[in-house]
C-alpha positions as CSV (number, residue, x, y, z in Angstrom):
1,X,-0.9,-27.3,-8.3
2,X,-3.6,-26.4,-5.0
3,X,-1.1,-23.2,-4.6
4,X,-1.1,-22.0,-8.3
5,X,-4.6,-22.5,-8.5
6,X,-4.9,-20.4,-5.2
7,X,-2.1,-17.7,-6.4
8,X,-4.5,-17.4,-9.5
9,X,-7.8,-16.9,-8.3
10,X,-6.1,-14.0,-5.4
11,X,-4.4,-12.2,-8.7
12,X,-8.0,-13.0,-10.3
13,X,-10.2,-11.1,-7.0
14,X,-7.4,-8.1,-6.9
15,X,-7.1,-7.2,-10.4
16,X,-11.2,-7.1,-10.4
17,X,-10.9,-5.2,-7.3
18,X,-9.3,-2.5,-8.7
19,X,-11.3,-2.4,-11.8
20,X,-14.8,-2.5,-10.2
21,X,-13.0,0.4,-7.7
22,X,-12.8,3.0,-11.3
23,X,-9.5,4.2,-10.5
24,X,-7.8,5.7,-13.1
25,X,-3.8,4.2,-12.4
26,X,-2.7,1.6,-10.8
27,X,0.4,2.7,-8.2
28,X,2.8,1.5,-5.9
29,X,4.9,2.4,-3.6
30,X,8.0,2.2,-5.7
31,X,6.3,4.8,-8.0
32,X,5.9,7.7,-5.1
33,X,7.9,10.4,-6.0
34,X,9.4,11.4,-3.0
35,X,11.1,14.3,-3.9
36,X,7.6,15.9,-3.8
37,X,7.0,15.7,-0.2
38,X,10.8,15.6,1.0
39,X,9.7,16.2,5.1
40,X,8.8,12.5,4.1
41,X,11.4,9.5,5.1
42,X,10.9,7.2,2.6
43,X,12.6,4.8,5.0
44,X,9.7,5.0,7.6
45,X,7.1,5.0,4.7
46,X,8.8,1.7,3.2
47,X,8.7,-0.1,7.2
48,X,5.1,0.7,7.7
49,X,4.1,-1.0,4.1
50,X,5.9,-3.6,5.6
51,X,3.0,-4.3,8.2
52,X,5.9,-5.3,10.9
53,X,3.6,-3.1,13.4
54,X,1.0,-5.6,12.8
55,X,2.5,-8.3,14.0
56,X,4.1,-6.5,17.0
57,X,0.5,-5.6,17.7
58,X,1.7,-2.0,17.6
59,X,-0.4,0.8,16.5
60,X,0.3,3.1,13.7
61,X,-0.5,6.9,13.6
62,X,-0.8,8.8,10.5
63,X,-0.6,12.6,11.8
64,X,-0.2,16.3,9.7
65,X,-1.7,19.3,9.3
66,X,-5.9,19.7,8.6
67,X,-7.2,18.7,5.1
68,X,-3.9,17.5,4.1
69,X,-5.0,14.3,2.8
């Protein structure tokens, strides 16, 4: 019952998260389109949202063009 009790109150603190934040949609990663940036492996997107570097204690680097986002 302690771990329902927990799972509710962490859906509770991200769903008001995201409401207090004002963004318009909520997205995930299984909704990217990515056909829209194709020089992007959605492989190598999918492992990093993994967090596997994390507990490699590995760093991560997120590198394009200027202004690109």
């Amino acid at each position: 019952m302690l771990t329902e009790e927990l799972a509710v109150r962490e859906d509770r603190r991200f769903r008001t998260g995201l409401r207090t934040s004002k963004m318009p949609h909520h997205k995930t990663l299984e909704d990217y389109d990515f056909s829209f940036q194709p020089e992007l492996d959605p492989r190598k997107v999918k492992d990093l949202a993994t967090l596997s570097f994390v507990e490699a204690k590995a760093n991560a680097a997120l590198l394009g063009p200027p202004r690109a986002g």
